[in-house]
SERO-4910 file (N, C-alpha, C, O; in steps of 0.05 Angstrom, whole numbers):
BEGIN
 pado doro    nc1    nc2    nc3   cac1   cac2   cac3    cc1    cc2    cc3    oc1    oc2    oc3
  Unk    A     24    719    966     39    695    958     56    686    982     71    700    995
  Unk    A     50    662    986     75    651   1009     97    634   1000     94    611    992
  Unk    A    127    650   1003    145    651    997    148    616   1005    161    603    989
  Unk    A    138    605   1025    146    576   1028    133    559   1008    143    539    998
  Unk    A    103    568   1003    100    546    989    108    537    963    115    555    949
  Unk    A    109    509    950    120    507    927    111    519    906    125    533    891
  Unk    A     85    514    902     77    537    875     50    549    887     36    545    907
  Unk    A     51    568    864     21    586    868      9    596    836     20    595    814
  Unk    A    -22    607    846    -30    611    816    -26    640    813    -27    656    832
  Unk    A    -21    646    786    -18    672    782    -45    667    766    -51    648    753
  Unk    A    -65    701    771    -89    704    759    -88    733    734    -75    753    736
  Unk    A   -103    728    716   -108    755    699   -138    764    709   -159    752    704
  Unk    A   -135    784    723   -165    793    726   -179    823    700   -167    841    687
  Unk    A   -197    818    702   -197    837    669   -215    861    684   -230    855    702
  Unk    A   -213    887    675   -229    915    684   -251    914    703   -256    931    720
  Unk    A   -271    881    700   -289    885    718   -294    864    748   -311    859    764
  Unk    A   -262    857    740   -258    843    768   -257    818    753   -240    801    761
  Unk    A   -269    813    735   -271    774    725   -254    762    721   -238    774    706
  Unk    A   -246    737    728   -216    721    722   -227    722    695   -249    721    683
  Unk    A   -200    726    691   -189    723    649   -184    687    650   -197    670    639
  Unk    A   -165    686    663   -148    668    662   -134    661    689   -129    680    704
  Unk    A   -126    634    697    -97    625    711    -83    602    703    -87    584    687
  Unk    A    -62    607    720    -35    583    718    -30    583    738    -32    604    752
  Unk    A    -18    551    752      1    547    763     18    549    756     24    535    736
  Unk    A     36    567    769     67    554    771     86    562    803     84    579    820
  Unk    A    104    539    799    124    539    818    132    570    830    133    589    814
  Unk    A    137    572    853    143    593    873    173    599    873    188    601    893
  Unk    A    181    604    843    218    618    843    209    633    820    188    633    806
  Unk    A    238    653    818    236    675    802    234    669    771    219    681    757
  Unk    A    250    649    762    248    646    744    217    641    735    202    658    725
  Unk    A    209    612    741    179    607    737    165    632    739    159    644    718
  Unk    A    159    645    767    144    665    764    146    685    739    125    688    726
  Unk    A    176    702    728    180    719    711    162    705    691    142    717    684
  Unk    A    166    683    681    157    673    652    130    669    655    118    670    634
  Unk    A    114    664    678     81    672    681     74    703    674     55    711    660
  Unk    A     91    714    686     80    738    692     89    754    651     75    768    637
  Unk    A    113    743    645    116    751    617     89    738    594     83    751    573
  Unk    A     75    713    600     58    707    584     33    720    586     18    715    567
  Unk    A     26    734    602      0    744    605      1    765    581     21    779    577
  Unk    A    -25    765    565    -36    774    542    -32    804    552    -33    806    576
  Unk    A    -28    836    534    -28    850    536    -42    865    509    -42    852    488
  Unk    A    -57    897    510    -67    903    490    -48    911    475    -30    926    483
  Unk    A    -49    905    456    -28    913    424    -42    937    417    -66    932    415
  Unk    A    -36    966    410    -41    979    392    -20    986    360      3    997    358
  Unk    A    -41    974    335    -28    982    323    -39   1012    295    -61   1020    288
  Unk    A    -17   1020    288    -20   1037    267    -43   1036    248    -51   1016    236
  Unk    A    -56   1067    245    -86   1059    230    -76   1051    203    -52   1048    198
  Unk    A    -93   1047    186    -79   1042    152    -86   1063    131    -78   1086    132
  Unk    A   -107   1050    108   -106   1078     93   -134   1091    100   -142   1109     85
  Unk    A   -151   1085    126   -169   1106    131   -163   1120    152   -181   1131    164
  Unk    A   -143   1123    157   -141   1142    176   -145   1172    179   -148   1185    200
  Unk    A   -143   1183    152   -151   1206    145   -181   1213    147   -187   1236    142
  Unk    A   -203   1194    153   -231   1181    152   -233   1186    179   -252   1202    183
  Unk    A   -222   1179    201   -222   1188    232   -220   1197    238   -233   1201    258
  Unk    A   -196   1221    228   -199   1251    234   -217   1264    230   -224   1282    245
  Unk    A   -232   1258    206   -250   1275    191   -274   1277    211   -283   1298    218
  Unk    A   -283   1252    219   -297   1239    235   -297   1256    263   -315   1270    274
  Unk    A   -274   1250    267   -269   1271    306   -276   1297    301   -293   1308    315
  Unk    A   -257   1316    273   -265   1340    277   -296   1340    280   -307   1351    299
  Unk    A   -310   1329    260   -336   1333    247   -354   1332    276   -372   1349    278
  Unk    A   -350   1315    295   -355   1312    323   -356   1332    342   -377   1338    355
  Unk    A   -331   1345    346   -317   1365    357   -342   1392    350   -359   1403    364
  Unk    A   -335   1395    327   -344   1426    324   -377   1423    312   -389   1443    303
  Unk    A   -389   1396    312   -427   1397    323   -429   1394    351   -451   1397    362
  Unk    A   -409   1388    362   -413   1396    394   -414   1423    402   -428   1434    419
  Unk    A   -393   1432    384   -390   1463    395   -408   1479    391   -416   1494    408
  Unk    A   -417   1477    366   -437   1491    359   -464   1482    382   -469   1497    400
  Unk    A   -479   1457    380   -494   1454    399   -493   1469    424   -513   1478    435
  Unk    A   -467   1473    435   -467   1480    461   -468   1507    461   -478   1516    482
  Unk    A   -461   1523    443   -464   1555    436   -494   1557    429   -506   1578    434
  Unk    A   -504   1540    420   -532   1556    420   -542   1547    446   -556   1566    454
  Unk    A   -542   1532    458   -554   1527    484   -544   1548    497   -562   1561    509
  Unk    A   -527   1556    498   -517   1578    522   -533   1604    517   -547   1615    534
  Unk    A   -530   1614    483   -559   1633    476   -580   1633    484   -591   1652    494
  Unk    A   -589   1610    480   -618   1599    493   -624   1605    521   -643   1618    529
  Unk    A   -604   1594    537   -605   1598    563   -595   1629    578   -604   1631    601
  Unk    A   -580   1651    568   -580   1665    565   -593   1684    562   -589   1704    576
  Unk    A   -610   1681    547   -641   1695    543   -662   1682    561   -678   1692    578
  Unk    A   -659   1665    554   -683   1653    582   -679   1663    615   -696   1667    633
  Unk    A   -653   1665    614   -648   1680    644   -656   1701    650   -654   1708    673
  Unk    A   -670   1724    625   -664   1743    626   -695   1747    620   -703   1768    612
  Unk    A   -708   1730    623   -743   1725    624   -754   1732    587   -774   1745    581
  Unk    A   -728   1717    562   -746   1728    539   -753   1693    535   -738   1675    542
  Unk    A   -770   1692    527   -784   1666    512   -770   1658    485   -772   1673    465
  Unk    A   -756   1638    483   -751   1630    452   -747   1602    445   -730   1585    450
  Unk    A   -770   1603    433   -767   1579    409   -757   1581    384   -760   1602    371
  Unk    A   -746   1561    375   -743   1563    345   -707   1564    346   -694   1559    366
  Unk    A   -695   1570    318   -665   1577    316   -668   1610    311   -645   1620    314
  Unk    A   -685   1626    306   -688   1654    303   -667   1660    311   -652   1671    295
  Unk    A   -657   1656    343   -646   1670    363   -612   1670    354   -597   1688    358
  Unk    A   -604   1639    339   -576   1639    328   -561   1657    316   -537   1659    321
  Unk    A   -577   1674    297   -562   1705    287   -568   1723    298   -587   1727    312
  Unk    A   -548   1741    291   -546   1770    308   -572   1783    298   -584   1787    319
  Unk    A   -585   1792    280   -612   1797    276   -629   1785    286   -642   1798    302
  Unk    A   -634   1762    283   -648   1752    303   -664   1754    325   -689   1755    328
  Unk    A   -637   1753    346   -625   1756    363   -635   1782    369   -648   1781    389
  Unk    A   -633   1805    358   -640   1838    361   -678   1838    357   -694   1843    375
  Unk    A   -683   1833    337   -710   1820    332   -720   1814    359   -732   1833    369
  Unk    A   -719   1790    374   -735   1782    398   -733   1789    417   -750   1789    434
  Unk    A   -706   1799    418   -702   1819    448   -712   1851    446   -713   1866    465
  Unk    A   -717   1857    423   -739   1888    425   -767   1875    431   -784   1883    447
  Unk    A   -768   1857    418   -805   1844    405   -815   1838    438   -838   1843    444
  Unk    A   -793   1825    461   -800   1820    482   -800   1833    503   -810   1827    524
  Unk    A   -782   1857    495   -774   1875    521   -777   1899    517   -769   1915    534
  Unk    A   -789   1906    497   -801   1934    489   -779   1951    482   -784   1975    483
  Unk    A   -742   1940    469   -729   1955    459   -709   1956    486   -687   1965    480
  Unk    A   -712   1950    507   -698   1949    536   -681   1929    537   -691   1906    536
  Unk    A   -651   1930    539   -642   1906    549   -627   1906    577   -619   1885    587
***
């Protein structure tokens, strides 16, 4: 901004660089403050009566991730360890005891 000249534009650029918006205005504090006060900002407000619906939602998210990721680690786990497994067999502890004798002759 150059302090000499009489006015300048103030711009809203939005997350991906794109002008939102501009204004001219005059090059003093006042003008400027009241540009810079009108520019649009995000409002968050309070959920209503489903909000108990979003939680439900996140947990329900949360812990099919977790689980997904625990059996992958099983999976991979055993696979490191040269046993072959398909299937969910491998998810319980029987299982689990099941394919690692059936593959390793009782050796772990």
């Amino acid at each position: 901004m150059d302090a000499h000249a009489s006015s300048c534009t103030v711009a809203v650029v939005g997350p991906g660089g794109r002008r939102l918006a501009t204004q001219d205005t005059e090059t003093n504090a006042r003008s400027l403050i009241t540009a810079i006060e009108a520019i649009p900002r995000r409002v968050y407000k309070q959920r209503g009566r489903f909000t108990w619906l979003a939680y439900l939602a996140k947990a329900d998210q949360v812990l099919v991730g977790d689980d997904v990721r625990a059996q992958n680690r099983i999976k991979s786990l055993l696979r490191s360890r040269g046993i072959q497994v398909a299937g969910s067999e491998v998810y319980t502890t029987a299982g689990r005891t099941g394919v690692m004798n059936r593959e390793t002759g009782g050796h772990r």
